[in-house]
MIVO-125593 format. One record per residue: residue in three letters; z negated, y negated, x negated of N, C-alpha, C in turn. Coordinates in steps of 0.02 Angstrom, whole numbers, padded with zeros to 5 digits, always signed. Each point is the difference from the previous one (the first is absolute). Layout:
REM MIVO-125593
alaZYXZYXZYX...
This chain:
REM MIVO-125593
unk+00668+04726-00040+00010-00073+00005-00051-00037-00042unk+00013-00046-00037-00036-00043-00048-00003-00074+00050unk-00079-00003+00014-00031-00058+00031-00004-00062-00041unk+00027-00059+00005-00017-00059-00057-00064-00037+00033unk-00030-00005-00029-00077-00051+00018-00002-00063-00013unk-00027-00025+00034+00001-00078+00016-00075-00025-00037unk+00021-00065-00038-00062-00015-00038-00074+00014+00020unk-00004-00017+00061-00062+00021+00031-00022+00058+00022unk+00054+00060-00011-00021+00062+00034-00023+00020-00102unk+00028-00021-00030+00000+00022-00071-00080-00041-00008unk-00010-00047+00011-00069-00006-00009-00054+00055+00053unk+00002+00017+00034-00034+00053+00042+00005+00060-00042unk+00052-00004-00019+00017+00066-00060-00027-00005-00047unk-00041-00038-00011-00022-00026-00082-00066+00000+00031unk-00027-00020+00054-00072+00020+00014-00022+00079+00008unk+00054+00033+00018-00020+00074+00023-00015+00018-00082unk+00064-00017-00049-00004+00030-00067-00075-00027-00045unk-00014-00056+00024-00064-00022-00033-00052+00051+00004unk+00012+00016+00091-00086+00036-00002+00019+00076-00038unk+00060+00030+00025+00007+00053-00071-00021-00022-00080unk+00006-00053-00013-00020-00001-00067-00080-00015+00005unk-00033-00025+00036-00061-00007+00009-00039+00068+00013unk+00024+00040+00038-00024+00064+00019+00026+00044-00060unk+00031+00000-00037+00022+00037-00057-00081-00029-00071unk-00020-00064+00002-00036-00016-00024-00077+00020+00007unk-00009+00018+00108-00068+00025-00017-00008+00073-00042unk+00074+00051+00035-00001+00074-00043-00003+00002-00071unk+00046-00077-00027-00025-00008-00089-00054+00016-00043unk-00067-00050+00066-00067-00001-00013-00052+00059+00003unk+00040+00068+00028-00041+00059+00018+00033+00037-00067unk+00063+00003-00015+00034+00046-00027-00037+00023-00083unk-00032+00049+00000-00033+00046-00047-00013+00076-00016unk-00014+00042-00035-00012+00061+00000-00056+00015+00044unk+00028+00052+00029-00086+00025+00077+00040-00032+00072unk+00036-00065-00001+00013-00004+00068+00072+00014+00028unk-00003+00020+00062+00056+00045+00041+00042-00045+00025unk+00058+00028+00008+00038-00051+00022+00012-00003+00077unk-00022+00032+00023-00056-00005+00055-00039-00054+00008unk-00027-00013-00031-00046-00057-00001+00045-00074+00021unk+00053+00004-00062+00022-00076-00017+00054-00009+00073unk+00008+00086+00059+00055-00033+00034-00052-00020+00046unk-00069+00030+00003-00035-00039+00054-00007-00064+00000unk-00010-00017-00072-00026-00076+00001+00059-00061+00010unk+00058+00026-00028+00061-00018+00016+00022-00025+00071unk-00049+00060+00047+00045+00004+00070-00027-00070+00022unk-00082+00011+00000-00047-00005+00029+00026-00125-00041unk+00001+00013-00033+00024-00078-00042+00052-00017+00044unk+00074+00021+00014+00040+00001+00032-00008-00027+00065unk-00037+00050+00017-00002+00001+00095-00056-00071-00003unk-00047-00012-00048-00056-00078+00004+00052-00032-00017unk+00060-00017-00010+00040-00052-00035+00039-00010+00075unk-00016+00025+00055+00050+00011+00064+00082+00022-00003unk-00022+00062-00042+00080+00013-00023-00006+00088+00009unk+00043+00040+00013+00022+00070-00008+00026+00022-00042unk-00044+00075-00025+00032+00030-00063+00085+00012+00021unk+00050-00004-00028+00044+00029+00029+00019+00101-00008unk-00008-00019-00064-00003+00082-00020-00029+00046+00049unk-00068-00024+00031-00022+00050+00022+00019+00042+00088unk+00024+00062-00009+00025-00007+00065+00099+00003-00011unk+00000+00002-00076+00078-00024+00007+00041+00091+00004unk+00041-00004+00042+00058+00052+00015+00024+00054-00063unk-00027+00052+00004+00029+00052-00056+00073-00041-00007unk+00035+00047-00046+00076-00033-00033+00032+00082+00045unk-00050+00028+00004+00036+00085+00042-00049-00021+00054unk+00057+00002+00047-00026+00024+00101-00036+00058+00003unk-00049-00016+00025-00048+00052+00034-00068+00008-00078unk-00004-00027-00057-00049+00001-00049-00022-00057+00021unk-00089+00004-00038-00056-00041+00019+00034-00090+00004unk-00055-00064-00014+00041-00026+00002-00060-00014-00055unk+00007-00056-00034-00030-00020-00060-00069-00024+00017unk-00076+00040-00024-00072-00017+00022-00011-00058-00021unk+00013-00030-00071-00046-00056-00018+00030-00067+00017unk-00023-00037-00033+00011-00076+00005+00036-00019-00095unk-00040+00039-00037+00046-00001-00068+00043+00048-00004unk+00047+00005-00043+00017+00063-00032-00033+00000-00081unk-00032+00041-00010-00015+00009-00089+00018+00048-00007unk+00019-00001-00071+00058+00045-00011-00017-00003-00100unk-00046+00051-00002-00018+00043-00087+00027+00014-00028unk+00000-00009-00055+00019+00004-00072+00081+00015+00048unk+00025+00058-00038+00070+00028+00020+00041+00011+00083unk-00070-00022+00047+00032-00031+00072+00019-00062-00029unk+00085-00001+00026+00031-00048+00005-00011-00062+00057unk+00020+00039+00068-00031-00057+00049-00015+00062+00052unk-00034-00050+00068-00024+00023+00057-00051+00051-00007unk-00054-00010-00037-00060+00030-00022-00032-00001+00058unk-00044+00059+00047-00030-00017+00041-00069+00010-00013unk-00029-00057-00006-00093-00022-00023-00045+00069+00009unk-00032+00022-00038-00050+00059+00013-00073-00002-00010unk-00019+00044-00023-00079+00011-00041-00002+00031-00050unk+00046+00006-00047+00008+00013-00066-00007-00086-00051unk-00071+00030-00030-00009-00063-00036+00046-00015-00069unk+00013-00044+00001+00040-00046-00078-00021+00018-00031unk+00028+00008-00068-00040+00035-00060+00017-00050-00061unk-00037+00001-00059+00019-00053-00031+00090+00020-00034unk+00014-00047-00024+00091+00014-00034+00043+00006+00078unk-00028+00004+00064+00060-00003+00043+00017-00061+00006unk+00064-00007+00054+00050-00069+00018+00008+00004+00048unk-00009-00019+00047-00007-00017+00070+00067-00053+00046unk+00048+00016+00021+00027-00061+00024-00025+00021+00070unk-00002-00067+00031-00020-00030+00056+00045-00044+00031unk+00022+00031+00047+00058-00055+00027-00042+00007+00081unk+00031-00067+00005-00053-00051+00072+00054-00040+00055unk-00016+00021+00065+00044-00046+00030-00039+00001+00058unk+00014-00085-00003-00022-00017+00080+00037-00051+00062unk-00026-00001+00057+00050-00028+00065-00046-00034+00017unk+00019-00079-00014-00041-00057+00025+00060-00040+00029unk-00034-00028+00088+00053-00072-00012+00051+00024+00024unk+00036+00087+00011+00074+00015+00018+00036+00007-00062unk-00015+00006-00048+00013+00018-00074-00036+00036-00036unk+00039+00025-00060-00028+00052-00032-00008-00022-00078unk-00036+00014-00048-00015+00028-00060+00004+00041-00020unk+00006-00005-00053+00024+00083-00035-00028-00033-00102unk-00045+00027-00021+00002+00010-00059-00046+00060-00039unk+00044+00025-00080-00045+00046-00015-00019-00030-00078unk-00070+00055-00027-00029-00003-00065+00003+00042-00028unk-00009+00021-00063-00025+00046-00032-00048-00002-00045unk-00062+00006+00003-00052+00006-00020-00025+00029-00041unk-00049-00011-00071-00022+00060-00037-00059+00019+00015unk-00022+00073+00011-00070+00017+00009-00044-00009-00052unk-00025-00037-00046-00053-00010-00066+00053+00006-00054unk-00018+00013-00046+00049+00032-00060+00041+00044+00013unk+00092-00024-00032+00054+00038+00052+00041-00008-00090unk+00030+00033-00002+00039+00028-00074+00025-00057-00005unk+00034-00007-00084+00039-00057+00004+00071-00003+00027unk+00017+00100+00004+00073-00001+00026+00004-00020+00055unk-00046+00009+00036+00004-00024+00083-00014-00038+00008unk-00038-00063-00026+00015-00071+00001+00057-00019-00025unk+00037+00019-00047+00085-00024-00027+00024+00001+00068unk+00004+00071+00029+00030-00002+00077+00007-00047+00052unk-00076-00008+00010-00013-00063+00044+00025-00066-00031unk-00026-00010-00041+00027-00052-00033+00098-00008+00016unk+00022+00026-00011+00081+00025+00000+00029+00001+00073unk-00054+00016+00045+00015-00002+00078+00013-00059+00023unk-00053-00041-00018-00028-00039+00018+00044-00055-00036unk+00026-00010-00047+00067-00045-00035+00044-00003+00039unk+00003+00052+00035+00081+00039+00032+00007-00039+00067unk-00070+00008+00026-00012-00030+00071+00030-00060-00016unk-00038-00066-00052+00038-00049-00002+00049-00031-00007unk+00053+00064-00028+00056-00024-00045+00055+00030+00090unk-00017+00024+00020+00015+00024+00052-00005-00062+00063unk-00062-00038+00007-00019-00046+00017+00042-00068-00027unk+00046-00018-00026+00045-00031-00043+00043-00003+00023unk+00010+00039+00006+00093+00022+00035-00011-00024+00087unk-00054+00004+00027+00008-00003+00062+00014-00097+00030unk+00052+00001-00020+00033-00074+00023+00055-00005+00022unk+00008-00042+00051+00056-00018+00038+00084+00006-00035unk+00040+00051-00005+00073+00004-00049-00020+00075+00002unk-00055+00017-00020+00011+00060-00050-00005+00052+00042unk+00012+00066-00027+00001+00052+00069-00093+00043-00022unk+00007+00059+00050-00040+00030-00009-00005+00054-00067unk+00055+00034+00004+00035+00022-00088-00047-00036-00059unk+00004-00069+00014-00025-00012-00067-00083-00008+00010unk-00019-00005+00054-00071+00033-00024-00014+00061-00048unk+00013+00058+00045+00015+00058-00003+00022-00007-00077unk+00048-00022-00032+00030+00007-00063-00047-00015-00039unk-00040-00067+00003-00057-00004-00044-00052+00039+00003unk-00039+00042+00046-00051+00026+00018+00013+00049-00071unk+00082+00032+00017-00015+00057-00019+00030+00000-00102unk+00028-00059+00001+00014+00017-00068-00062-00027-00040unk-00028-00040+00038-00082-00032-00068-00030+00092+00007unk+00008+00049+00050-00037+00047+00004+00014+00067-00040unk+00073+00001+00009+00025+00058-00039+00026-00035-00055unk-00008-00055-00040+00034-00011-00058-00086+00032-00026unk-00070-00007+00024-00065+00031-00028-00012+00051+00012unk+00062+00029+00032-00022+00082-00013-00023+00021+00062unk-00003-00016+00034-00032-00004+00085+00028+00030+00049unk-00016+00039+00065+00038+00015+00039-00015-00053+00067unk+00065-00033+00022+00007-00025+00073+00023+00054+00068unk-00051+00007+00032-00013+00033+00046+00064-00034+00056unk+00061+00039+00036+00041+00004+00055-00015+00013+00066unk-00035+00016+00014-00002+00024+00086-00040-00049+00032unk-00048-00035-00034-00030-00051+00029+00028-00059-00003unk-00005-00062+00015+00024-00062-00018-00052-00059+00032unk+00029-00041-00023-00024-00083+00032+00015-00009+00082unk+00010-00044+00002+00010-00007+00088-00003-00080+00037unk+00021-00025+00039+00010-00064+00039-00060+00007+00041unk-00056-00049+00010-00082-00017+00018+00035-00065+00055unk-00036+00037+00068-00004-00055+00040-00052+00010+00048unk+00032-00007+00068-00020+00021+00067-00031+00084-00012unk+00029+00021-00015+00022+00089-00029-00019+00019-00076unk-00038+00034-00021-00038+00014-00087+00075-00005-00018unk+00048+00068+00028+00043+00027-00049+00047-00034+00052unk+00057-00057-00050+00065-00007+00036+00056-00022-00045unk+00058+00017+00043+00059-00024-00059-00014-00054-00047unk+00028-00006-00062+00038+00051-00030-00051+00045-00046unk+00015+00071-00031-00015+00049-00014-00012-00041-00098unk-00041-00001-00039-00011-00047-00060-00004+00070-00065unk+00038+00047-00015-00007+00033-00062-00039-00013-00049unk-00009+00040-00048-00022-00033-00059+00063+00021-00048unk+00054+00022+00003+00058-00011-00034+00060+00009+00027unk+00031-00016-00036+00093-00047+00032+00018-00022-00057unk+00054-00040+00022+00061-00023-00034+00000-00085+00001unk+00008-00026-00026+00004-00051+00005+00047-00029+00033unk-00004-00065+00045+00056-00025+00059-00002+00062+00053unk-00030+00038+00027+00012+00059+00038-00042-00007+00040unk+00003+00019+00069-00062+00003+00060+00007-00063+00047unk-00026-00012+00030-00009-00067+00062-00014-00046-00043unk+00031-00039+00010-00002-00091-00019-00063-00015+00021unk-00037-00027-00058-00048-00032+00021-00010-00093+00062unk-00025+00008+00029-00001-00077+00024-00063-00029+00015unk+00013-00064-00007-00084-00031+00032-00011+00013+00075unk-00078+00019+00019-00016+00030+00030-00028+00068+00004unk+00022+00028-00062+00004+00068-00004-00065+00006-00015unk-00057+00046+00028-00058+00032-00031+00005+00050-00008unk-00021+00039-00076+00001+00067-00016-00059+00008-00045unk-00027+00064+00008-00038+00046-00041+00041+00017-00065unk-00032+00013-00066+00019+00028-00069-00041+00018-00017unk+00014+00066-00008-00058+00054-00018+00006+00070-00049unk+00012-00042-00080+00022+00057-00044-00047+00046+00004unk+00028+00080+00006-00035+00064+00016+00015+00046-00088unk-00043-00017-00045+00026+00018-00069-00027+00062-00009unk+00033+00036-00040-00061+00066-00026+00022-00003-00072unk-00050+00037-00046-00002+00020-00068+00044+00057-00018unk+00002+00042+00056+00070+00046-00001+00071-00004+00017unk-00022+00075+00047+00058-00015+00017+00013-00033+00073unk+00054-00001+00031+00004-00071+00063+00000+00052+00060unk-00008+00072-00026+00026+00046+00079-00075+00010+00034unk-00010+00004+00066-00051+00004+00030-00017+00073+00026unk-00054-00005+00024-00022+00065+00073-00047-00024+00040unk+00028+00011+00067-00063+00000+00052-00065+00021+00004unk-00039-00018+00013-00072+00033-00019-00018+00021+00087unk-00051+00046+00003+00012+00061+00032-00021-00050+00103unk-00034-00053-00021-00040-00065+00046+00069-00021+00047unk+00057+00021-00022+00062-00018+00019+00007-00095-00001unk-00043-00022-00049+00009-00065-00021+00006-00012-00069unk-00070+00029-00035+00006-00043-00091+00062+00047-00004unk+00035-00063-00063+00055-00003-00047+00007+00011-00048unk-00011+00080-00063-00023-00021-00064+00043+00014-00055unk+00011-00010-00057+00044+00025-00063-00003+00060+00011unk+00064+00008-00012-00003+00114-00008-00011+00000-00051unk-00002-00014-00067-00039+00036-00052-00087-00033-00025unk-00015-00036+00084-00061-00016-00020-00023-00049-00042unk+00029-00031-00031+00006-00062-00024-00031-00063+00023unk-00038-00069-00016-00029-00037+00032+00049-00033+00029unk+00018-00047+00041+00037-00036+00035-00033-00064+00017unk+00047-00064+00005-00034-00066-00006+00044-00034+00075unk-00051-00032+00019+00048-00078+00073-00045-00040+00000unk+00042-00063+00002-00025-00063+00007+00059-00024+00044unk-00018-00046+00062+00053-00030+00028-00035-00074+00036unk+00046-00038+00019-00002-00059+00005+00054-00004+00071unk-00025-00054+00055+00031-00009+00036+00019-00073-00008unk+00082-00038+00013+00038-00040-00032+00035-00032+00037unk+00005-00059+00021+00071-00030+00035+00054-00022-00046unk+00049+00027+00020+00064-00028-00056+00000-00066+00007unk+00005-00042-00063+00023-00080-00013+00047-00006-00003unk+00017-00072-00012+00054-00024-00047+00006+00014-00049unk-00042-00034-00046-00009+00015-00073-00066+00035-00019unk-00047+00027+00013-00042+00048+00008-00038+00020+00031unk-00012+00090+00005-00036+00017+00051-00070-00027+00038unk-00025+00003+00056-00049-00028+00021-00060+00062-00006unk-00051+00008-00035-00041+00053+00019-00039+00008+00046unk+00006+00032+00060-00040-00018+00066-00089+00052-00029unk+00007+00039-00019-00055+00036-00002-00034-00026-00087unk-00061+00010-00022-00018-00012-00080-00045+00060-00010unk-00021-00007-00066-00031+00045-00042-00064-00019-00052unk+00023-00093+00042-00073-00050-00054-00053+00032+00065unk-00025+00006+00036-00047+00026+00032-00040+00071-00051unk+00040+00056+00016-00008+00058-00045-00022-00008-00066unk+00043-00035-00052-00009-00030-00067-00046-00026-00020unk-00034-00041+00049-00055-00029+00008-00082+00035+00004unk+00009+00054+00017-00036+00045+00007+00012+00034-00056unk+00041+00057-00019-00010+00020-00055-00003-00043-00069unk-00004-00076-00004-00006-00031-00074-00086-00014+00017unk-00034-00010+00066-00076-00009-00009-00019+00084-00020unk+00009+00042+00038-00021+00079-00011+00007+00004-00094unk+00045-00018-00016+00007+00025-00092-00061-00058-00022unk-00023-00058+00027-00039-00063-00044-00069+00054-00003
């Protein structure tokens, strides 16, 4: 069932997504070669829980009955982990990529946004990537208006991605952000155009292109959580949480927090 939100629950929705982008901003400020990602979910949690808000991730339900349930408060997720990275003590090294996806429950609502990050000097192919993800997210972000279906997200994600040669990752998707992280409707990163649930106002959803440099097929990693390329390949996400408009999307979560941080770190 797809919940429609009422202007004011969509502003509550837009406060939960703030402090995700705010808490995505202090991990910005740590992120270097030598530190663990370990580190950035402590400081993460520990930001979160001072903001009077709950990690949601942490604590969240294997996808298989009877496996662990998810330890951290982030997921980071290296170079060729796709998603659901679970934080360790293996330090960053320089040339890795880090996505970081963040969600939190303030208020009776949820947040949901992710980054991808470079550890110091990162190739130029794997910045094209990011770069390319990160287009996708927006053009994806476009489509999400009142007429149009879910298909045509999905349709844009994936042709700015594979017209560059890119693989769009299937088994994961986007998702409807409310009361609940994950709720109807289910947000691809490719489709058909005119195809999927009608978009309407009210609607809040997550978009979260999952790109790789290869190929798009995955494997479980052994944690019975990270997600990574089977031929090992780096893999890129950036996502944004969104209320459908009229005439254009609303972005409940940002990335000027984060941005902000990495343009003082390069001065």
């Amino acid at each position: 069932m797809i919940f429609l939100k009422t202007d004011e629950e969509i502003e509550l929705l837009r406060q939960a997504n703030l402090l995700v982008g705010r808490t995505l901003a202090e991990v910005a400020k740590l992120i270097e070669p030598g530190v663990t990602t370990r580190q950035l979910d402590t400081v993460a949690e520990e930001f979160i829980r001072d903001h009077g808000a709950v990690p949601t991730f942490k604590g969240f339900p294997n996808f298989e009955p009877g496996l662990p349930a998810f330890p951290g408060s982030l997921c980071t997720s290296v170079n060729e982990m796709i998603v659901h990275g679970i934080p360790n003590d293996e330090p960053l090294k320089e040339g890795d990529i880090v996505s970081v996806d963040c969600g939190t429950y303030l208020n009776g609502f949820c947040g949901d946004s992710a980054y991808t990050f470079c550890v110091g000097e990162v190739s130029k192919e794997v910045r094209e990537l990011l770069r390319v993800t990160k287009e996708a997210l927006y053009l994806g972000i476009e489509q999400a208006v009142v007429g149009k279906r879910v298909g045509d997200i999905g349709n844009a994600v994936q042709q700015h991605c594979e017209r560059q040669g890119y693989g769009v990752v299937r088994e994961f998707t986007g998702h409807g952000v409310g009361r609940e992280m994950h709720e109807d409707p289910a947000v691809p990163n490719y489709g058909r155009r005119g195809n999927g649930a009608k978009l309407k106002k009210g609607m809040v959803i997550a978009i979260e292109p999952m790109i790789t440099m290869g190929r798009r097929d995955i494997v479980w990693e052994n944690d019975s959580w990270g997600v990574s390329t089977i031929d090992r390949k780096p893999a890129a996400h950036f996502e944004h949480t969104v209320a459908v408009g009229l005439t254009k999307a609303d972005i409940l979560s940002s990335f000027d927090f984060v941005e902000e941080v990495l343009r003082n770190k390069q001065k």
